[in-house]
N, C-alpha and C positions, 0 to 999 in steps of 0.2 A: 567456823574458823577459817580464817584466808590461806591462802600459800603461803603468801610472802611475809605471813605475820613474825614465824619466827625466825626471818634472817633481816629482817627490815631494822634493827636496833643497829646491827654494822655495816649498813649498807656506805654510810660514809666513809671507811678505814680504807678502802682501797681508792678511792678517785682522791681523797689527800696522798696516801704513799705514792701514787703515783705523781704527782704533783711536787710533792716535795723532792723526790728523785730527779726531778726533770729541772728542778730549780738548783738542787748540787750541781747535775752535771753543766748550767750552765753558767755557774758560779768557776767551778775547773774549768771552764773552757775558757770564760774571759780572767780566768790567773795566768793561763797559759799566752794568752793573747797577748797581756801585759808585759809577759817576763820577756817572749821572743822580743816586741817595738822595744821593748825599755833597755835591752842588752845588746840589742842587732847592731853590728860594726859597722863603721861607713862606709861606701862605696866610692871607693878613689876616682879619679873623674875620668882616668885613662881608659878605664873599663866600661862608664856611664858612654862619652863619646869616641870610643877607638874607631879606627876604621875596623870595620866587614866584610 
C-alpha cells in the first residue's frame, strides 16, 4: 500500500482553492481600479502647471 494512496483522491482541492481565491482577489482589485479611473475628478490645470 503506498503513502500517498489515501490522500491522493484530494490532492486537487487545494491548488484549485487556491487559484480560485487568487482570481476573486484579482477580480476586486480590477473593480477597485475601475471604480477609482471611472470616478477620479479632474485635475484643474492650475494645479497640473502652477508655479513651484
Amino acid at each position: 500500500m503506498e503513502p500517498n494512496s489515501a490522500s491522493s483522491g484530494g490532492s486537487w482541492v487545494w491548488p484549485v482553492a487556491i487559484i480560485v481565491g487568487m482570481v476573486v482577489v484579482m477580480a476586486v482589485n480590477g473593480a477597485f481600479i475601475y471604480i477609482a479611473v471611472s470616478g477620479a475628478d479632474e485635475v484643474v490645470e492650475s494645479y497640473e502647471s502652477g508655479e513651484r
